[in-house]
C-alpha positions as CSV (number, residue, x, y, z in Angstrom):
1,X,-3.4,21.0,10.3
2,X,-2.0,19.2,7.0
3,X,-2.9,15.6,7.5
4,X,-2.4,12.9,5.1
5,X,-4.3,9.6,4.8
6,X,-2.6,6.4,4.0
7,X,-4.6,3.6,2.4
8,X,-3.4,0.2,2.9
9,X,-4.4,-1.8,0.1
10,X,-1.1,-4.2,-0.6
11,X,-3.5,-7.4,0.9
12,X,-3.4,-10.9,-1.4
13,X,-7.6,-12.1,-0.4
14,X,-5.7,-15.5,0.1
15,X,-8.4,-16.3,3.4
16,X,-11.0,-14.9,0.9
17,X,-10.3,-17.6,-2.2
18,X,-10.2,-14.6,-4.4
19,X,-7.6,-14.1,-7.2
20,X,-7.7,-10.0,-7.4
21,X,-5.7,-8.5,-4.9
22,X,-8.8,-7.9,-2.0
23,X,-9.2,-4.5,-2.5
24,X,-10.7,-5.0,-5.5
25,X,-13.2,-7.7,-4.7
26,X,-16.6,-6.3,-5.4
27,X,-19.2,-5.2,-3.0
28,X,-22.5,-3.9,-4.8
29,X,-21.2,-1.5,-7.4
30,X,-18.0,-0.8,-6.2
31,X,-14.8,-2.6,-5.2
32,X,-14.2,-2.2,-1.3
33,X,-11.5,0.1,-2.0
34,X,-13.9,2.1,-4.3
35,X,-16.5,2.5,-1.3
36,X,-13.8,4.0,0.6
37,X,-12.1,6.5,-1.5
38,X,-15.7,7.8,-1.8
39,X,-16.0,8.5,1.8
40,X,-11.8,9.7,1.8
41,X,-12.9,12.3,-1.1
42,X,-16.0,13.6,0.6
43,X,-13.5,15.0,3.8
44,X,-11.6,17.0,1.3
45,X,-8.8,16.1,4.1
46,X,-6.2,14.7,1.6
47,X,-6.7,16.1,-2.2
48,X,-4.2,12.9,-3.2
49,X,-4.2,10.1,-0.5
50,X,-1.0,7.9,-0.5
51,X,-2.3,4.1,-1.3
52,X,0.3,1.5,-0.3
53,X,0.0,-1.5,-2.9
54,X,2.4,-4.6,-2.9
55,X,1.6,-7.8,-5.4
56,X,-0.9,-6.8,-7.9
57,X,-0.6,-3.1,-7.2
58,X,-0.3,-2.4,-11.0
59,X,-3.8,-4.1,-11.5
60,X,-5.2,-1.3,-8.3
61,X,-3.1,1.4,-10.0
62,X,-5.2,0.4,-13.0
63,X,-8.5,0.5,-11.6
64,X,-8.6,3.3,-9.5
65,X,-6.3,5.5,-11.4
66,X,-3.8,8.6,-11.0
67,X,-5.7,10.7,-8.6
68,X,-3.4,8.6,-5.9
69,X,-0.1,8.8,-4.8
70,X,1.2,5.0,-4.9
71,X,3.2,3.5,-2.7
72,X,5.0,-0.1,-3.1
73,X,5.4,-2.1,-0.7
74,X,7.4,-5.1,-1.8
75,X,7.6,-7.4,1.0
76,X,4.6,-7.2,2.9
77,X,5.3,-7.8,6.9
78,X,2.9,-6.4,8.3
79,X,0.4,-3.1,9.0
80,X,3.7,-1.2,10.5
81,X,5.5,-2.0,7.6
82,X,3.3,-0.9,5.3
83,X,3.1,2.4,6.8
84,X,7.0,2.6,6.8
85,X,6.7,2.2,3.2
86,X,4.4,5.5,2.6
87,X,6.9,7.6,5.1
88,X,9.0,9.6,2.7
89,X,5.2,10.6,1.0
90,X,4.0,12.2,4.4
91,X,7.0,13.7,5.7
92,X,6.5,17.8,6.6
93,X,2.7,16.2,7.9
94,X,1.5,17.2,11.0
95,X,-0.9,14.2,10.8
96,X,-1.5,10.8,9.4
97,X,-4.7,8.8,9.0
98,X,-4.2,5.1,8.3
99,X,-7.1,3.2,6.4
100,X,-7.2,-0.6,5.5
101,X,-8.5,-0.7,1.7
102,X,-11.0,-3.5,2.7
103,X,-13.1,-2.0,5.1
104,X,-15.9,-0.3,2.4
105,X,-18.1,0.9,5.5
106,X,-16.2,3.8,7.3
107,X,-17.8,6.8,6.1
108,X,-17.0,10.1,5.8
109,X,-18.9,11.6,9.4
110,X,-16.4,8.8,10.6
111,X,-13.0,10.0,8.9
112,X,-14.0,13.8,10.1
113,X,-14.8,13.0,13.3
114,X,-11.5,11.3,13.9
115,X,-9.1,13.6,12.0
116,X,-11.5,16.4,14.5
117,X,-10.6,14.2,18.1
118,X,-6.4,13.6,16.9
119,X,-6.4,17.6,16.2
120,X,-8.6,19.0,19.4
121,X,-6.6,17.0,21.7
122,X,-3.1,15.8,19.7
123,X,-1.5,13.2,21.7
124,X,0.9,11.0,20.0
125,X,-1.8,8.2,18.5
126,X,-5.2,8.8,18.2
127,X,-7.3,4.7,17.7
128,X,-10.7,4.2,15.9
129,X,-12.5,1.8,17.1
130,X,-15.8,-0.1,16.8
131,X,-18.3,-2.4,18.7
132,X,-20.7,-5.1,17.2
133,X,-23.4,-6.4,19.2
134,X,-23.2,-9.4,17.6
135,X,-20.2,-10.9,16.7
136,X,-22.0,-13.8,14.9
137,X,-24.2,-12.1,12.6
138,X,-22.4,-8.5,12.4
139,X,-21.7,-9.4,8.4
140,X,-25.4,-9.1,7.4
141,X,-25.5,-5.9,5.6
142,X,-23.1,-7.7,3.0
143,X,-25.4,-9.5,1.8
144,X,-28.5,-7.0,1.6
């Protein structure tokens, strides 16, 4: 099955006082973004995942480099939107996985297993979801 992943990573960090566009913020040694594309490479799904950038995207071009196909997304309105943008890239695709740039925790076990459930049963949208036991105290690892 070819399958594509789409990386959203057009987001401002306006709620997060930060003046890099968010994907970039740092988390440990890496940028969230950067934890990510490490799990996105170990699947070997997409050999050049399409990253949708909007304000800033030259400064994430920069920093992550060519081994992505870029995307621009010059008015951002929303997740849908965003996806719109990346379309032509992942036409002739039998499947798409959509990724927000921010979330640095999704490993690849994660990505496989869901690209595994779309393809043994392929209805029209397959969701990822998660559950926290505590929704208080569920950002603790972050600051290990």
């Amino acid at each position: 099955m070819i399958t594509r992943i789409v990386i959203l990573a057009a987001g401002k960090g306006k709620r997060m006082n930060i003046e890099m566009p968010k994907v970039l913020a740092p988390l440990r040694e890496k940028s969230l973004i950067g934890h990510l594309l490490a799990s996105v490479e170990k699947t070997h799904i997409d050999p050049r995942p399409i990253i949708v950038i909007g304000n800033g995207g030259d400064i994430v071009r920069k920093n992550l480099g060519e081994n992505y196909e870029y995307m621009a997304q010059h008015e951002q309105r929303g997740t849908g939107h965003a996806v719109s943008v990346a379309r032509e890239a992942f036409r002739g695709s039998e499947a798409v996985i959509v990724l927000y740039g921010d979330q640095p925790f999704i490993t690849p076990e994660t990505i496989l297993r869901l690209a595994a459930t779309h393809e043994k049963k392929l209805p029209a949208l397959t969701l990822m979801t998660t559950t926290v036991p505590d929704f208080e105290s569920w950002r603790h690892p972050l600051y290990d």
